[in-house]
Backbone bond lengths (Angstrom), bond angles and torsions (degrees), N, CA, C in turn:
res aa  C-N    CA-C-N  psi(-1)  N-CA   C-N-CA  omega(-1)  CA-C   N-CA-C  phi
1 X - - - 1.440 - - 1.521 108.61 -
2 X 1.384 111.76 127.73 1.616 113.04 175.13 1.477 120.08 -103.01
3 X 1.214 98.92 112.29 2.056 96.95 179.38 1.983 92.70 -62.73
4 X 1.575 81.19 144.29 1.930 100.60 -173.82 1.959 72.01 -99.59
5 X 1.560 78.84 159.90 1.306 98.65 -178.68 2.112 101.90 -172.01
6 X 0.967 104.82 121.52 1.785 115.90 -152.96 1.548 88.40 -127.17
7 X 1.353 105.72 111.67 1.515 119.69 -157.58 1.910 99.49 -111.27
8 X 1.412 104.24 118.01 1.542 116.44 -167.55 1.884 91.15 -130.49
9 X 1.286 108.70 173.04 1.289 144.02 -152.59 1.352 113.00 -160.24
10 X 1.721 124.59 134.57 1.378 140.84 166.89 1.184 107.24 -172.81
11 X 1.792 90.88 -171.53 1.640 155.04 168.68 1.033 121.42 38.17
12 X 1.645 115.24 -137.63 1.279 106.96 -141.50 1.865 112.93 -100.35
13 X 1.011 121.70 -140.26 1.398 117.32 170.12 2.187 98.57 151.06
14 X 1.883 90.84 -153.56 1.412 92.97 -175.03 1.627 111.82 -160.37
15 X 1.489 129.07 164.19 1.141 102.48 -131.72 1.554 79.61 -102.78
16 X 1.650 112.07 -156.73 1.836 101.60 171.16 1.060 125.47 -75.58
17 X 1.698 124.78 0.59 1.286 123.90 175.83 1.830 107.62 -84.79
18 X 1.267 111.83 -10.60 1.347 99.58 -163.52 1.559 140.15 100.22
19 X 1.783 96.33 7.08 1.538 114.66 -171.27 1.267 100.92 -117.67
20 X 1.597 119.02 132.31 1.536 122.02 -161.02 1.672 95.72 -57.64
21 X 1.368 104.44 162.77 1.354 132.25 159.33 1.323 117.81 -85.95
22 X 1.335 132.61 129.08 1.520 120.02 177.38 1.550 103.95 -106.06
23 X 1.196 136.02 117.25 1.573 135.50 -157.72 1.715 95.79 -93.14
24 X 1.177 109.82 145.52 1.494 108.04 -164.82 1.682 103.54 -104.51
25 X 1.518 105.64 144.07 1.126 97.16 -168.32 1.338 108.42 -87.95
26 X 1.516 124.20 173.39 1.418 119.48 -172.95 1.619 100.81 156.66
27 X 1.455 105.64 -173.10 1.746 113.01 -168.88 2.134 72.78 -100.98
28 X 1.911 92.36 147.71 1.800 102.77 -177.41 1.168 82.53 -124.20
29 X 1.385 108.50 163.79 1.306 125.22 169.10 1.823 103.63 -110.16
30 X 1.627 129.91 160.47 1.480 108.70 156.08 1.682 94.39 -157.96
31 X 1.356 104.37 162.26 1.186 135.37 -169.23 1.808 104.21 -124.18
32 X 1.538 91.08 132.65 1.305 95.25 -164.74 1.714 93.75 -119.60
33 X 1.967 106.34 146.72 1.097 113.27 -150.36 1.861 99.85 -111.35
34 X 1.534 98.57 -119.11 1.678 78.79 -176.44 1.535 98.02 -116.65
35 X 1.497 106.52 -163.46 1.469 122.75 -142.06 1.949 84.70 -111.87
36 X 0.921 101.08 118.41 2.068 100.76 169.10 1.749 99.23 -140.37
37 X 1.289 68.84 -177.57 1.935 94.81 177.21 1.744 102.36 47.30
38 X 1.374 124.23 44.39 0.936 131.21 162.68 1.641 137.77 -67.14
39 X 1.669 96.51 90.02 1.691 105.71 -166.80 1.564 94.46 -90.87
40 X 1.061 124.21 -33.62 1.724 119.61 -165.89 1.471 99.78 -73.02
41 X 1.666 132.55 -19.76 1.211 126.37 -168.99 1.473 114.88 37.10
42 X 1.299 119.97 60.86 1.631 144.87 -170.89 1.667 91.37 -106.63
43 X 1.489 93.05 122.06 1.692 86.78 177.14 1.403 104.78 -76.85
44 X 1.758 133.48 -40.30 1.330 117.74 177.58 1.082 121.52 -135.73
45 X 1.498 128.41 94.46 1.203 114.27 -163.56 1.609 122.59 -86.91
46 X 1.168 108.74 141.32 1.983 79.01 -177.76 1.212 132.20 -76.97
47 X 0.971 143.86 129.71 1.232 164.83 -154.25 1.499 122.52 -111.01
48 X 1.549 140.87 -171.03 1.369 133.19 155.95 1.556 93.78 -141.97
49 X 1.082 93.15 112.16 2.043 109.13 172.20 1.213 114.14 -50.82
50 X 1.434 107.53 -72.13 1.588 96.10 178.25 1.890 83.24 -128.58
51 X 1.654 100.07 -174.13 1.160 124.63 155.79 1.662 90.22 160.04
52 X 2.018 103.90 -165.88 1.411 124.65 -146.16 1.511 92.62 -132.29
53 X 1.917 112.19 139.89 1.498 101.25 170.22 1.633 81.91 -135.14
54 X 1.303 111.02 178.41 1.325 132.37 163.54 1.580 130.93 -90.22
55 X 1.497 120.49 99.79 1.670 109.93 -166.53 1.463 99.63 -94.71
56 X 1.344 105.40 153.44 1.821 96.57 176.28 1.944 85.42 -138.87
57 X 1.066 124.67 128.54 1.076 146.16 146.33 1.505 129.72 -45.47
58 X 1.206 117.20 74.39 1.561 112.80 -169.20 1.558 134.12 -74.52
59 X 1.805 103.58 6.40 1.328 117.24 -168.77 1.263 127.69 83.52
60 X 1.445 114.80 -38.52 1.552 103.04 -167.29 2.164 99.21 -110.92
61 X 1.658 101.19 66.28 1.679 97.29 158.76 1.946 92.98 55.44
62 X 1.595 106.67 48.81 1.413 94.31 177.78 1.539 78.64 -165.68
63 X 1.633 106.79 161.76 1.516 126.20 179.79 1.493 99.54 -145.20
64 X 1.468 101.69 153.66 1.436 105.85 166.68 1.433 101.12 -133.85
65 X 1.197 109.02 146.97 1.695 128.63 179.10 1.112 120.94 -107.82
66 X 1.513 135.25 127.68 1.020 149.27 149.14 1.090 138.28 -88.40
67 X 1.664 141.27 114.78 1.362 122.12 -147.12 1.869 85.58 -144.61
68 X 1.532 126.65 149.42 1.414 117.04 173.28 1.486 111.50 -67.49
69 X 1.309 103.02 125.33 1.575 84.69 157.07 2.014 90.93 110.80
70 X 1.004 116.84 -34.76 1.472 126.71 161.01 1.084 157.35 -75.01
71 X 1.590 137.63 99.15 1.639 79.64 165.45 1.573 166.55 -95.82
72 X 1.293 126.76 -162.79 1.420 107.14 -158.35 1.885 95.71 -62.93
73 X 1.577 99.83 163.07 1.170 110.82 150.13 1.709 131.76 -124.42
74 X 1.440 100.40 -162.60 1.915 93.39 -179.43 1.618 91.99 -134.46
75 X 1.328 105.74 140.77 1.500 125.17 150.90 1.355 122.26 -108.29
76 X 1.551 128.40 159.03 1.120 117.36 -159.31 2.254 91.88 -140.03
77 X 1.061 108.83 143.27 1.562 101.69 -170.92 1.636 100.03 -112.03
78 X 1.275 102.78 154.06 1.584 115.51 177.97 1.438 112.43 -158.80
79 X 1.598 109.29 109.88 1.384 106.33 -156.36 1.565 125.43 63.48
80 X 1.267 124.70 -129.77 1.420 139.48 162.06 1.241 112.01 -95.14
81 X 1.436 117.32 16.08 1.860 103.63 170.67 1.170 112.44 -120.83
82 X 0.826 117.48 145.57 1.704 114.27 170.90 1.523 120.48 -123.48
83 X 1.383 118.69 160.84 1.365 116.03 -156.22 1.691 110.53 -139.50
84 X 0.785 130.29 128.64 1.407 122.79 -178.17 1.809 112.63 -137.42
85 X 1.558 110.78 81.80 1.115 101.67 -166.63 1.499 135.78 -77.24
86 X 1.034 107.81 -14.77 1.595 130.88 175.02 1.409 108.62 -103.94
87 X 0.954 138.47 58.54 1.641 155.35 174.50 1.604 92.49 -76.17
88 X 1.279 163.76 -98.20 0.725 165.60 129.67 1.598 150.39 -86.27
89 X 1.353 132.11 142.09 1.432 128.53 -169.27 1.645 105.76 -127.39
90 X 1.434 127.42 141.47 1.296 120.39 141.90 1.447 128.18 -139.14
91 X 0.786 102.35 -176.70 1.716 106.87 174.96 1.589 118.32 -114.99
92 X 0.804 154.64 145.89 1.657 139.22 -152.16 1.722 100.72 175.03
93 X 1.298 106.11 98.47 1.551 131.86 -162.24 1.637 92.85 -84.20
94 X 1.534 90.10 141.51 1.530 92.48 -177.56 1.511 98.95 -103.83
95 X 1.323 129.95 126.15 1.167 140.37 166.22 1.037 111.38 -32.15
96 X 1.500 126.79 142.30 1.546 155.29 156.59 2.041 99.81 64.74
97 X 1.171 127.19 -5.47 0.885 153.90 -175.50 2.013 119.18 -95.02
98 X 1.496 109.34 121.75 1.255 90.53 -168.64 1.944 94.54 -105.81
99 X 1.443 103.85 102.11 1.343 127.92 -163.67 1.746 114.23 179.90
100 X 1.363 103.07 120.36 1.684 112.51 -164.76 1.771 87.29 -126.55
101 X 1.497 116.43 112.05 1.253 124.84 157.72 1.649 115.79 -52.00
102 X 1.381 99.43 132.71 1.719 86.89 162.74 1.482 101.04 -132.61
103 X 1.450 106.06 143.92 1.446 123.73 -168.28 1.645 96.55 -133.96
104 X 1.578 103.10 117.60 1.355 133.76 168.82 1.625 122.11 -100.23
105 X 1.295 105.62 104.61 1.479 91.32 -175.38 2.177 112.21 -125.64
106 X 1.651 97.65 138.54 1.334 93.49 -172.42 1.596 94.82 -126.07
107 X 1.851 115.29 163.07 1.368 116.83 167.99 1.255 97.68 -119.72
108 X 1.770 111.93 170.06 1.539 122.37 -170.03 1.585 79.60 -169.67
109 X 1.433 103.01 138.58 1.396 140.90 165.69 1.361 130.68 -175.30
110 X 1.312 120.37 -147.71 1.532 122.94 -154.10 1.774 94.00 -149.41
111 X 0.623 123.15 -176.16 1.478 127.48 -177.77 1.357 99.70 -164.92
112 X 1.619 126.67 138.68 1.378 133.89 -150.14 1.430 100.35 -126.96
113 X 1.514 117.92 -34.42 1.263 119.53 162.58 1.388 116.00 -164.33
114 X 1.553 128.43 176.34 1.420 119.55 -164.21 1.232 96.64 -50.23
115 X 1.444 123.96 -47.20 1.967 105.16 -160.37 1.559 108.17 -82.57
116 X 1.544 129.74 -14.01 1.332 131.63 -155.09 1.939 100.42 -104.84
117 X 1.750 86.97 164.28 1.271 95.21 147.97 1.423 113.61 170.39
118 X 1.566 119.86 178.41 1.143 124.25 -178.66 1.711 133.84 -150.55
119 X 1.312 123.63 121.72 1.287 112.50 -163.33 1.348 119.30 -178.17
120 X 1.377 126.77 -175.28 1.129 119.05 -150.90 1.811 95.54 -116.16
121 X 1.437 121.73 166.50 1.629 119.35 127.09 1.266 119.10 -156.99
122 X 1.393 104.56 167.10 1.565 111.74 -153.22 1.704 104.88 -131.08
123 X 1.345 113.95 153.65 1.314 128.91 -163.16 1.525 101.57 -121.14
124 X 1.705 109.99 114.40 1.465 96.39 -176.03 1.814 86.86 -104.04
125 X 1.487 100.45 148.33 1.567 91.76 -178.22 2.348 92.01 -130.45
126 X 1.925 83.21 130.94 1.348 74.62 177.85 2.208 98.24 -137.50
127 X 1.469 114.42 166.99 1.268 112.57 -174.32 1.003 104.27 -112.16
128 X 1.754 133.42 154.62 1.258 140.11 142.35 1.309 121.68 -91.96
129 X 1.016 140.65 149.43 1.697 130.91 144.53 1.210 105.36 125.25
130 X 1.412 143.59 167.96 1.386 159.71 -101.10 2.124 102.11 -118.63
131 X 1.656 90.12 -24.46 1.645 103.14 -176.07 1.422 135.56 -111.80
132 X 1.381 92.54 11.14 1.758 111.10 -162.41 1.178 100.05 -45.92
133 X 1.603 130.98 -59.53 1.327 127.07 -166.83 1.308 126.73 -36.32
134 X 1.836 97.61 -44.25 1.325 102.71 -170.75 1.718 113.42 -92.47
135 X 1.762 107.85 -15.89 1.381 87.85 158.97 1.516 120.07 -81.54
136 X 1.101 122.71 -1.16 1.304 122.12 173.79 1.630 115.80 -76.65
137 X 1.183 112.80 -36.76 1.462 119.39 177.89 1.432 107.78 -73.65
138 X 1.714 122.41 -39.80 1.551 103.20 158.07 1.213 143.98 -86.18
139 X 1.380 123.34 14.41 1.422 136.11 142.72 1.663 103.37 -78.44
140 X 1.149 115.15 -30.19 2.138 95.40 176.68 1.647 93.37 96.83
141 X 1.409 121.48 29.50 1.457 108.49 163.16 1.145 123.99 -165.74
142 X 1.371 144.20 -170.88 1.523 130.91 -144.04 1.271 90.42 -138.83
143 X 1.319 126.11 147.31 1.473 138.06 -166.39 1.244 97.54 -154.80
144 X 1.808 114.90 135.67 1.842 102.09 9.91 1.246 111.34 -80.56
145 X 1.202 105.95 164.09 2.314 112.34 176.16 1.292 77.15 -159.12
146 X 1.924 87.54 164.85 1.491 127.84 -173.83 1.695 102.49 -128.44
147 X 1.500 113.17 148.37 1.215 88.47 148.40 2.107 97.57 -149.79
148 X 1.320 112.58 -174.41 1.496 101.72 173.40 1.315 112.19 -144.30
149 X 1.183 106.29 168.45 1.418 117.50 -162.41 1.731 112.68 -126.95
150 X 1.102 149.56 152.35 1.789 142.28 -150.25 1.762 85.68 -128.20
151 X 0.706 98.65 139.15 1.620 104.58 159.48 2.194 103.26 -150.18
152 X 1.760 84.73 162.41 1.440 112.17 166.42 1.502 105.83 -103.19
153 X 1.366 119.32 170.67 1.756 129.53 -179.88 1.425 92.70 -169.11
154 X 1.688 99.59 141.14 1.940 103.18 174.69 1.373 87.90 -179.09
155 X 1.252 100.91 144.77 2.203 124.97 -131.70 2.138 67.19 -84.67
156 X 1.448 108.08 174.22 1.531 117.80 -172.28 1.688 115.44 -159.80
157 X 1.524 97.77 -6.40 1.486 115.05 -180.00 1.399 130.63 155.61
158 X 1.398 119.54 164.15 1.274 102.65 -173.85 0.884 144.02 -52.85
C-alpha cells in the first residue's frame, strides 16, 4: 500500500527588516526535496517531484491554493512562517480487508520573498477498522506514523 502524498509550495512571510512580504499571486512552480522524519519507515512513498499550483493572494495574511486534481486549500501566515493545516485528507480502503487508511497531510514554511519559498509537509497516516494490523504489516509499517517531505516554490507566471 502506498501513502499518496501531493507535494505543494507557498505564501506569505517578511523580509529581514521585519515588514510583511506580500507573495504575489500567479501559476508557482515547486520542486520537491528529500524524504526525513521518517516514522512510517515506507521504503517509497509516492510523492510528486515537481509540478505547478495556482496561489491567489486574498489580502487579509491568508492564501488559497490551487493544485490539479484537488481541492483548493487555505494557509494562514504568522510572522515569516506560514502554516497550512488542512492541505489535504483521504480515506483509502484497503481491499478485501476491514481497514480504511486515513492520510492527513499539512505544509509549513517560511517564505523568503514575494516570489520564493521554502518548507516542509508531512503525512500523518492513521487506520480504522477490525484489520489495521494486518494492513499495516502489508504495506511494511506500523500505524499510526508520519513521515515528511522538504520542498522549494517560486511564482513562474501569471
Amino acid at each position: 500500500m502506498r501513502f499518496a502524498m501531493l507535494a505543494i509550495g507557498l505564501v506569505l512571510g517578511c523580509d529581514d527588516g521585519g515588514s510583511p512580504i506580500e507573495p504575489v499571486s500567479g501559476s508557482w512552480g515547486y520542486l520537491e526535496g528529500d524524504l526525513f522524519d521518517d516514522g512510517c519507515h515506507y521504503g517509497d512513498p509516492a510523492t510528486s517531484p515537481m509540478g505547478t499550483f495556482r496561489l491567489v493572494n486574498n489580502g487579509d495574511r491568508t492564501m488559497t491554493i490551487t493544485t490539479t486534481g484537488d481541492p483548493p486549500f487555505s494557509c494562514t501566515l504568522d510572522g515569516a512562517s506560514y502554516a497550512c493545516p488542512d492541505r489535504a485528507s483521504s480515506d483509502v480502503p484497503v481491499p478485501t480487508l476491514d481497514a480504511t487508511l486515513h492520510l492527513h497531510v499539512a505544509a509549513y514554511g517560511t517564505f523568503s520573498s514575494p516570489t520564493a519559498t521554502a518548507g516542509h509537509q508531512t503525512v500523518v497516516a492513521t487506520c480504522t477498522g477490525t484489520q489495521c494490523d494486518l494492513a499495516a504489516a502489508a504495506a511494511g509499517v506500523t500505524l499510526p506514523c508520519n513521515f515528511s517531505v522538504r520542498y522549494t516554490a517560486s511564482r513562474v507566471g501569471p
